[in-house]
Structures are given as structure tokens and as C-alpha cells.
N, C-alpha and C positions, 0 to 999 in steps of 0.2 A: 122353700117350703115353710109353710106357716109351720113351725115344730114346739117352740120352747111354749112354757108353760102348759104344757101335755102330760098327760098321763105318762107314767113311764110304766114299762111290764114287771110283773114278780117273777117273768122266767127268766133271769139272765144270771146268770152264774160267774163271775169275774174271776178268772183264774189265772191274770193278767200277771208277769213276773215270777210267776209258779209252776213254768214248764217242767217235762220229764228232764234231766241231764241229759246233755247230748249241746253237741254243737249248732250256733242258729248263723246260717249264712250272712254274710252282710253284703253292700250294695244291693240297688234296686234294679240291676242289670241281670247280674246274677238268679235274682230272684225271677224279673218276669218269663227270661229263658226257662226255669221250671214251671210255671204257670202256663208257657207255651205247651211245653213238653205231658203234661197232664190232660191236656185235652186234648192231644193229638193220642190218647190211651198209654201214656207210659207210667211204669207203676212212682210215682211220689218219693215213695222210701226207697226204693234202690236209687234213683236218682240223688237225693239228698247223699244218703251213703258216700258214693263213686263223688257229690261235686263235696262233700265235707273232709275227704281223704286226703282233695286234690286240693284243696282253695288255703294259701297262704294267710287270708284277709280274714278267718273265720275266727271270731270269739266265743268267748264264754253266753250263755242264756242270762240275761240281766235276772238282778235277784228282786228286786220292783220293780212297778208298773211306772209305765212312763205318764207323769203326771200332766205333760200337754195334752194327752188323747181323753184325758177324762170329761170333757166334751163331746168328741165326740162318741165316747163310750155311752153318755147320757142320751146323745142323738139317736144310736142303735136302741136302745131301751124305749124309745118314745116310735120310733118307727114297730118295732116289734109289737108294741099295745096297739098302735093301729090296724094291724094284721089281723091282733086275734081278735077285735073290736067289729072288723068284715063280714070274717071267715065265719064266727060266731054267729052272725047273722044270719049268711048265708048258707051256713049248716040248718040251722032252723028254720028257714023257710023252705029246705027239701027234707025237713022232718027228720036231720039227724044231728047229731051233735059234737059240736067239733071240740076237741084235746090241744090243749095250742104246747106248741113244742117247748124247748127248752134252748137258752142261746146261751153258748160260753164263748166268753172273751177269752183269748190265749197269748202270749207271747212266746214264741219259737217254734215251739210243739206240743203236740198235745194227744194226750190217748183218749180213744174213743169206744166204743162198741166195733165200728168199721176197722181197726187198730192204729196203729201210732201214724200221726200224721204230722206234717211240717208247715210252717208258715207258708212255705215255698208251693204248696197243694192248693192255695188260696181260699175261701170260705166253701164249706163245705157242707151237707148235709145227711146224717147219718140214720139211715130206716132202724136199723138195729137198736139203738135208743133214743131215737127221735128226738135229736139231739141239732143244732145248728152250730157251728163252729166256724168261729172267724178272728185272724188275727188284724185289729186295725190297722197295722202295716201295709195293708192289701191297697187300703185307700190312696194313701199316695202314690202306689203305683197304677192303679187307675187314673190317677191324676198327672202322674208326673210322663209313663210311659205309655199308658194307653189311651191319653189326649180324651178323657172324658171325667171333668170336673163335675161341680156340684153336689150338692147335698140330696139332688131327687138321684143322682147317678149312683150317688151311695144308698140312697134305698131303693134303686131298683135291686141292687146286690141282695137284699136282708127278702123283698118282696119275694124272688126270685125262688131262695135256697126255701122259702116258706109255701111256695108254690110244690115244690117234693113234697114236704111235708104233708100237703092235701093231697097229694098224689099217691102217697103210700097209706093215709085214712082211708081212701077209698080206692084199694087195693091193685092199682093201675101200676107200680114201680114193683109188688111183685110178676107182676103177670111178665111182663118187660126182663126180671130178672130169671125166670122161669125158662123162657128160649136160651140163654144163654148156654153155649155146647150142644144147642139142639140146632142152632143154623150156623152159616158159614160168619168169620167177623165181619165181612162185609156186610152180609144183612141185620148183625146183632150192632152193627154201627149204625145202620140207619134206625133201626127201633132206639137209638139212643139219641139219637138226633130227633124224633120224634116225641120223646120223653121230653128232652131239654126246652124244642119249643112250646109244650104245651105248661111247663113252667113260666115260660115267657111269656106264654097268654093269659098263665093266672093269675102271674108277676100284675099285668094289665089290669084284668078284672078288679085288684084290689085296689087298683090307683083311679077306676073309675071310680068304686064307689067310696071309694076316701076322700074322694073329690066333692060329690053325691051330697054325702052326708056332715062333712066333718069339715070342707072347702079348706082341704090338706095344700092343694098346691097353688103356686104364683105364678106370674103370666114368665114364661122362659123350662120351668121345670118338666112340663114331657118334652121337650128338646133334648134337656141332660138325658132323660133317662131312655130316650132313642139312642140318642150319639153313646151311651155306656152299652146298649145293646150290640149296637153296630159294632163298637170297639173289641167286640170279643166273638165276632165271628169267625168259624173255621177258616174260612179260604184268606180272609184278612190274617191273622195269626200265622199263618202256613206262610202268606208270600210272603212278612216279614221275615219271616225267622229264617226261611231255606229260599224264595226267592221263586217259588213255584208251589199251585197247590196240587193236593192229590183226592180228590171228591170222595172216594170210597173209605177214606182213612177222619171223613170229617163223624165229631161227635156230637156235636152242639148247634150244627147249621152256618149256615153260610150269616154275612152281616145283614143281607138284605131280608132273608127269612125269619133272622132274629127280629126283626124292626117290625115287619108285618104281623107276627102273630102276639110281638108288647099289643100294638098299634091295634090289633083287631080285639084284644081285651080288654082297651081302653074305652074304644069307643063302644063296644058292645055291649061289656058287663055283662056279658050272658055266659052262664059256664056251656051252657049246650054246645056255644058255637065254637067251642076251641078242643074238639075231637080231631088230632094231628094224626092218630093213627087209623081213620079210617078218611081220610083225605087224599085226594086221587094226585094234586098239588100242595107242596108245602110254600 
């Protein structure tokens, strides 16, 4: 990605070394297993709990930020201005105007509006105070365990959790939270897998037109951010971890649905065509 010397955002909040007290897991094993566990709907903080009670290897939350990631701290900063640089756009030319959210950097844990959350939850985005949250430790394990490197992999991550954010502007993440207790989990799983990929289309839209206008990406970078798609699909996630998957338990999509609806925002840049929940096919 063409990145450096960009703009960087006034919304990012470094809270980096400044978690709540509490214990932060170590290993990247450790971790992805929670990251597993979270999109297959398990709650984050009871997990953390039950693996911080049980885990030998667990230290103290560092009391500074770790000074090799201030790179790519700057990286997420410059990705995030290109977001609201789109979105801004593209709010204006359907005549409304877009709020661009707020990003905190975290190290271990961190409290939200949504409530306390762990590294181990991976990046996150919260409707309650429209808020984006991510600890850069995620990255490496994107890299190290979920075999999807690069710099666009890491902003389809930022693209992604900012793809919710227009989704709860224009009122789609309540309506989605709204069923919830009103159908079975099986079908409140599929409206959520429905949710996520049309994050992944809008994740796209902004990478078209970042492309468009701003000629953001190099020749190799919608590769990354396919293969970071694919890397975190339900059913892939499920056979590693248990060795079989369960369809009805998926939240997010499968790897190849995730690819199709980046893929269809890419090339489209059209918001119209990424209506996941009234699509007969995902």
C-alpha cells in the first residue's frame, strides 16, 4: 500500500500500555484459540476469566506501549483517514453525512461502552459509542497464525470494523439487533452472518474507491486482503480448531462468501449492490 506520508486521522485515541488491571494472556496460541472461540458466539470475558485462572504463562498488562508498533500504530491512523476521506464522500453524494468513528489503540484490555473486553476478542466495533477498538497484537497473529500477511490485510481489518460503523449510521446493526430473542439462534446467526458480510462488502467499496481516487493500493494488495478475508471464515476456523464444521453455528460466513462479497465491493463500489439481507444467495 502506498501509505506513508498520508494524512493520518484526529480520531484515534492511544491508550496503548493503559489497560484496565487484569491479567493479558500471553502466547499467540493461546490467543488465536480465543479469537476462534468469539466468533463461533462464545462470550470473550468469560473465556478470558476461566483461560486467565488456568494459564501458568500469564503476566502482568505492560505499563507502556510497545515502541516497535508505533509504526504501525501510524499505519492504522493513516488507514483510518482514508476511510473517513470515502465514506465522507459517499455520504454526500446520497445527501447525508457521515460521523467517522473513533479508533483506540489498547494493550491487553480495554473498556468500552459494549463492556470490558480483551485482546484476546480481537478488533472490535462498538454501536454504543461508535467506538473501533484494536489491539495491534491481533496483527501478528493474522500473520503469524492465520497465514494472511501484509499491510492491505491489515487494513482490510480497520476497513472492515468501519464498514459496522456505516452500518449502525444508517440504522442496519439495530434492526439486526432488534430480532434478537425474537427468533431462534440459529436464524439470529444467520442475520449475523449476513451483518458481517455486508461489512465485507463495504470493507470493498472503500478499497474501490480508495483505489479510484487516492491510487491507495500496489499491484499484489487485493490478494492480501482476499487471503485475510478467506483466513477468517466460519467453516475454515471451525475445521481448524475442532476438526469439523457446524453451518448453523457459523457467525461471520464461510471463507469463500467472505472473498465474494470483499470481492463484489471491490469491483462494484456500489453500495446498492451489497444488500446481504435480502439476497436469495450469500
Amino acid at each position: 500500500m502506498r501509505w506513508k506520508g498520508r494524512r493520518g486521522s484526529d480520531n484515534v485515541e492511544d491508550r496503548r500500555g493503559a489497560a484496565p488491571g487484569g491479567l493479558v494472556l500471553g502466547g499467540a496460541g493461546t490467543l488465536i484459540v480465543i479469537v476462534v472461540a468469539m466468533l463461533f458466539g462464545a462470550d470473550p470475558r468469560a473465556l478470558l476469566d476461566q483461560l486467565q485462572s488456568a494459564a501458568p504463562g500469564a503476566t502482568q498488562a505492560p505499563g507502556t506501549a510497545d515502541p516497535a508498533q508505533d509504526e504501525l500504530a501510524e499505519f492504522v491512523s493513516v488507514v483510518l483517514a482514508e476511510t473517513e476521506d470515502v465514506w465522507q464522500e459517499q455520504f454526500r453524494l446520497a445527501g447525508e453525512t457521515y460521523v467517522a468513528p473513533r479508533l483506540v489503540l489498547f494493550t491487553g484490555r480495554v473498556e468500552s461502552a459494549c463492556g470490558m473486553a480483551g485482546a484476546a476478542a480481537g478488533p472490535f466495533y462498538c454501536p454504543g459509542d461508535r467506538q473501533l477498538y484494536i489491539d495491534l497484537e491481533f496483527y501478528r497473529v493474522l500473520r503469524d497464525r492465520l497465514g494472511a500477511p501484509g499491510d492491505m490485510a491489515q487494513a482490510y481489518v480497520i476497513a472492515h470494523e468501519v464498514g459496522h460503523h456505516v452500518q449502525n449510521l444508517l440504522g442496519i446493526s439495530d434492526r439486526v439487533q432488534a430480532m434478537r430473542g425474537r427468533v431462534s439462534e440459529a436464524e439470529y446467526n444467520q442475520l449475523s452472518v449476513r451483518l458481517e458480510l455486508q461489512a465485507d462488502f463495504l470493507a470493498g467499496v472503500w478499497a474501490h474507491h480508495a483505489q479510484r481516487s487516492r491510487q491507495l493500493l500496489e499491484q499484489g494488495d487485493l490478494e492480501e486482503a482476499l487471503q485475510a478475508a478467506s483466513a477468517i471464515g466460519d467453516d475454515r476456523l471451525q475445521r481448524e480448531s475442532q476438526g469439523y464444521v457446524v453451518p448453523d453455528a457459523f457467525t461471520h460466513g464461510t471463507s469463500e462468501q467472505r472473498v465474494r462479497w470483499f470481492r463484489r465491493g471491490f469491483e462494484s463500489g456500489d453500495f446498492r449492490q451489497g444488500d446481504t439481507f435480502g439476497a436469495a444467495s450469500l
